[in-house]
VMD Tcl script that draws the C-alpha trace (Angstrom):
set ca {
  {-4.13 -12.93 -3.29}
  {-6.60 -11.56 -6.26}
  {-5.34 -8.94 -8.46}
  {-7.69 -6.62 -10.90}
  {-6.53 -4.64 -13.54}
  {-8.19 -2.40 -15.02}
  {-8.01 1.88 -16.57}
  {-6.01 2.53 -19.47}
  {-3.24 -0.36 -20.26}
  {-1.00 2.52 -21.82}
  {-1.50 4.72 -18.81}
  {0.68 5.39 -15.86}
  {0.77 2.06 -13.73}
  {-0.34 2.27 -9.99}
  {-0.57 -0.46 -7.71}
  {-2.81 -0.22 -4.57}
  {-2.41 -2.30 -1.42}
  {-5.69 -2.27 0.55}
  {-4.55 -4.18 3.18}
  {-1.28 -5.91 4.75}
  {-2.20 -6.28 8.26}
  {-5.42 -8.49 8.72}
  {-6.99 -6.15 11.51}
  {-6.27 -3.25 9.47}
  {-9.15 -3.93 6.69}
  {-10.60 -0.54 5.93}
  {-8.45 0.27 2.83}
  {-10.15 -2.78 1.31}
  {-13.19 -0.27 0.57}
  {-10.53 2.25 -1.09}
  {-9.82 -0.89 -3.55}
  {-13.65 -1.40 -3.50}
  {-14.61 1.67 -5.31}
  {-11.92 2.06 -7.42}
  {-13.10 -1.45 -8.71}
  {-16.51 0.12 -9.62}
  {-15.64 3.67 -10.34}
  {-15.58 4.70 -13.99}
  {-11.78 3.85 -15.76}
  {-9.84 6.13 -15.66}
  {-8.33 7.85 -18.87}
  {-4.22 7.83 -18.72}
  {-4.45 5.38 -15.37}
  {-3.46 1.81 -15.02}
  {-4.40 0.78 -11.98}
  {-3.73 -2.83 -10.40}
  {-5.72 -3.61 -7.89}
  {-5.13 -5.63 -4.55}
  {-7.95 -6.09 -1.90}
  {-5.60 -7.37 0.72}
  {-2.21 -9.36 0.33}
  {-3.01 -10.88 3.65}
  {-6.21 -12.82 3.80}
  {-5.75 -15.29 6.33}
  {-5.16 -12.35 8.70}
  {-7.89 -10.21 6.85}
  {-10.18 -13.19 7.52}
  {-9.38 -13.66 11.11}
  {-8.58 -10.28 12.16}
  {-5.13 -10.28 13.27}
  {-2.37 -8.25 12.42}
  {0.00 -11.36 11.16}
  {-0.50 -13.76 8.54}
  {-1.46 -17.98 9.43}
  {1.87 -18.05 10.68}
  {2.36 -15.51 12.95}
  {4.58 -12.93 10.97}
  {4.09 -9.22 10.17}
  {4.44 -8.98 6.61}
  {4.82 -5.67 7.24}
  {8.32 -6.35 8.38}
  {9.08 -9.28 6.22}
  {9.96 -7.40 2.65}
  {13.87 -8.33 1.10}
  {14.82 -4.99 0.83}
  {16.85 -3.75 4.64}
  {15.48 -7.27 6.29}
  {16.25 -7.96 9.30}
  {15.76 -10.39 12.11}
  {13.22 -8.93 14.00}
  {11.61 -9.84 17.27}
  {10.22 -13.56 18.38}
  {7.12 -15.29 16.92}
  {4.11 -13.94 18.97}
  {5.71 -10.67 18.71}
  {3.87 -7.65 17.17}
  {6.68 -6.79 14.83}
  {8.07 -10.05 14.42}
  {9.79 -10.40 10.94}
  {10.04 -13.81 10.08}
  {12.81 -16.66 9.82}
  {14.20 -14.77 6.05}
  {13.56 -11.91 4.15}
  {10.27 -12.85 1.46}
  {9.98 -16.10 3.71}
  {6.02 -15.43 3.36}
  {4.28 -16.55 0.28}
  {1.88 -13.75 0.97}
  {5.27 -11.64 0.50}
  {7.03 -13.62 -2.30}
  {3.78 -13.48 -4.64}
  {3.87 -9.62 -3.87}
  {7.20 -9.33 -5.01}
  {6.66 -11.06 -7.77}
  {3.57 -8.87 -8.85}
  {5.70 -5.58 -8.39}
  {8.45 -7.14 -10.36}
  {5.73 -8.02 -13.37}
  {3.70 -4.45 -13.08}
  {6.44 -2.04 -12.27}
  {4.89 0.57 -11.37}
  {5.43 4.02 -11.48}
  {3.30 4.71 -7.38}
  {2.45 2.07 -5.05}
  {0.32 2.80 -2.18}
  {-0.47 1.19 1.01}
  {-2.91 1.52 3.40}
  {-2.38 1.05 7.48}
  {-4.73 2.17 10.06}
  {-4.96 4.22 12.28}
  {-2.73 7.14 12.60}
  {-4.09 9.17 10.62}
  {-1.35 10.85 8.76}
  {1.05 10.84 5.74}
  {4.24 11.34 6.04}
  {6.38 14.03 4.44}
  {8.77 13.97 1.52}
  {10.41 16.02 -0.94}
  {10.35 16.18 -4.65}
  {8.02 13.99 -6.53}
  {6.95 11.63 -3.92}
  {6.25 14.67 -1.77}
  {4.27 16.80 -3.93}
  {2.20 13.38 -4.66}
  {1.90 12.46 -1.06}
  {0.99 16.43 -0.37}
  {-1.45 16.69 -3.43}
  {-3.66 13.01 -1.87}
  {-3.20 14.62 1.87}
  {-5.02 17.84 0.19}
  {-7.71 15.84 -1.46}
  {-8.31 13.59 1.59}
  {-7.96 15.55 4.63}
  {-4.75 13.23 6.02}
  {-2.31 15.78 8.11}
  {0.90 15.35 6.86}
  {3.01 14.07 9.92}
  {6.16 11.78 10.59}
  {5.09 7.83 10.74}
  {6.49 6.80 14.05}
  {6.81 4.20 16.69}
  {8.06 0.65 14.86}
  {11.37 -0.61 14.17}
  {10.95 0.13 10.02}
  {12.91 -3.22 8.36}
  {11.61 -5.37 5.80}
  {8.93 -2.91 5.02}
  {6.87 -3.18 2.01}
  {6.80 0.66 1.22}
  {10.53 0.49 1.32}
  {10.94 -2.79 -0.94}
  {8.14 -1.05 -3.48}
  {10.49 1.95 -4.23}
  {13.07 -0.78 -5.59}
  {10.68 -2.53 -8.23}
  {8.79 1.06 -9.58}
  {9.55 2.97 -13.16}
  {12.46 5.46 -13.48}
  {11.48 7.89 -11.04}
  {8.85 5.87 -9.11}
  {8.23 5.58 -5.60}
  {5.33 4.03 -3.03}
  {4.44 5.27 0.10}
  {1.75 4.65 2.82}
  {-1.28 5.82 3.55}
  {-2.53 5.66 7.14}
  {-6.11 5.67 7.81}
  {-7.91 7.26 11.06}
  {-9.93 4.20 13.46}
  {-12.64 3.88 10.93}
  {-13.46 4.67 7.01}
  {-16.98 5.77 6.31}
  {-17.93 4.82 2.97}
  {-18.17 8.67 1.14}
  {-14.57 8.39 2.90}
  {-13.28 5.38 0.76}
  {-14.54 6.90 -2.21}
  {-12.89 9.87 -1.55}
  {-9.63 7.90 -1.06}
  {-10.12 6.42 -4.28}
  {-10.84 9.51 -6.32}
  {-7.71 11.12 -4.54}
  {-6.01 7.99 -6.24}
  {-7.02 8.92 -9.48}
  {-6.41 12.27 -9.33}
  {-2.86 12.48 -8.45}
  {-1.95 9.68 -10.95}
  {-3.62 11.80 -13.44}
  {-2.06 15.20 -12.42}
  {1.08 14.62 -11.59}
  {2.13 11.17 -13.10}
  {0.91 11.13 -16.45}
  {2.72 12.79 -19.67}
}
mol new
graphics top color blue
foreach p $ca { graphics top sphere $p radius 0.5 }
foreach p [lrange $ca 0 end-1] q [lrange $ca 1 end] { graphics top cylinder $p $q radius 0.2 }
display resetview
C-alpha cells in the first residue's frame, strides 16, 4: 500500500480510499488527479491509490487470499460467509495485512473525512447533520443521487471502522461510482473532494 501526502499540513486532514475491492478500480483516477491537481489551501489530503493491490492487479473483488476486505474491518466483525464467498470476512477481525496497515494509517492520520470509493451503484447514501450536509454538498457537485446503499450483510466494514479513528466530530463514508469513470468524471470527483473539505470542514 503507497500513501501520498500532500495540501496544507495544518489543514483539515482527509483520507481517500480509491480502491478496496480489486475489480472495483475506477476511484484510483479520483486519487490520480488529486495527486496532480494544484494543493489545496486549508486541505490535508492523504492519499491511497488502492489498499488492495493484489486484487487491483488481478481484478478480483478479494485480496491474494480470498477475503473481502470490505468485510474484514475490527469495528462490528463478524464471521461472515465461507472462503470463495463474495462477502466472506475472514478467519478475525484486521486478519488482513492489507486491513491491519489501514488501520494503522487511520490511527497515525486521524482524520477529520475518510472517503471510499465502490462501484457501481451509483449513489450516496443519506445522513443527517455534518456527515449529511458533506455527503449532500459532493452528491451536488458530482451528480451521485442520494439513495440507501443496499444489498450486503454490512460487518467489518471499513466506512464503519473509519468513523472510530477520525477527529472530534469526524466521520467517513462511501462513495459509489456508476459502471465506468470517464476521465473529466474523476476530476470532477476530485475537485468535489476539495471543495467540501474546504467549505464545510475547515475553520
Amino acid at each position: 500500500m503507497t500513501v501520498t501526502r500532500r495540501g496544507d499540513v495544518d489543514g483539515v486532514r482527509v483520507l481517500v480510499i480509491g480502491c478496496i475491492h480489486g475489480n472495483e478500480a475506477d476511484g484510483i483516477a479520483i486519487v490520480e488527479h488529486l495527486m496532480r491537481m494544484d494543493s489545496p489551501d486549508g486541505v490535508d489530503l492523504w492519499l491511497v491509490p488502492t489498499i488492495n493491490p493484489d486484487g487491483t492487479a488481478a481484478d478480483i473483488r478479494h485480496n491474494a487470499s480470498g477475503v473481502d476486505l470490505n468485510r474484514n474491518f475490527p469495528v462490528n466483525w463478524a464471521p461472515l460467509a465461507e472462503p470463495g464467498d463474495w462477502q466472506y470476512g475472514g478467519p478475525a477481525a484486521a486478519s488482513e495485512p492489507e486491513t491491519a496497515a489501514t488501520v494503522a494509517l487511520g490511527e497515525l492520520v486521524e482524520p477529520s473525512l475518510v472517503l471510499w470509493y465502490h462501484q457501481d451503484l451509483f449513489r450516496i447514501s443519506p445522513s443527517r447533520g455534518l456527515s449529511g450536509e458533506v455527503r449532500a454538498r459532493y452528491a451536488e457537485l458530482t451528480g451521485l443521487p442520494l439513495i440507501e446503499v443496499t444489498g450486503g450483510t454490512y460487518t467489518g466494514t471499513a466506512s464503519q471502522w473509519s468513523r472510530t479513528v477520525t477527529a472530534d466530530g469526524g466521520f467517513g463514508f462511501t462513495v459509489e461510482l456508476g459502471p465506468s469513470l470517464t476521465d473529466a468524471e474523476a476530476e470532477r470527483h476530485a475537485e468535489a473532494v476539495v471543495t467540501v473539505a474546504a467549505e464545510l470542514l475547515s475553520g
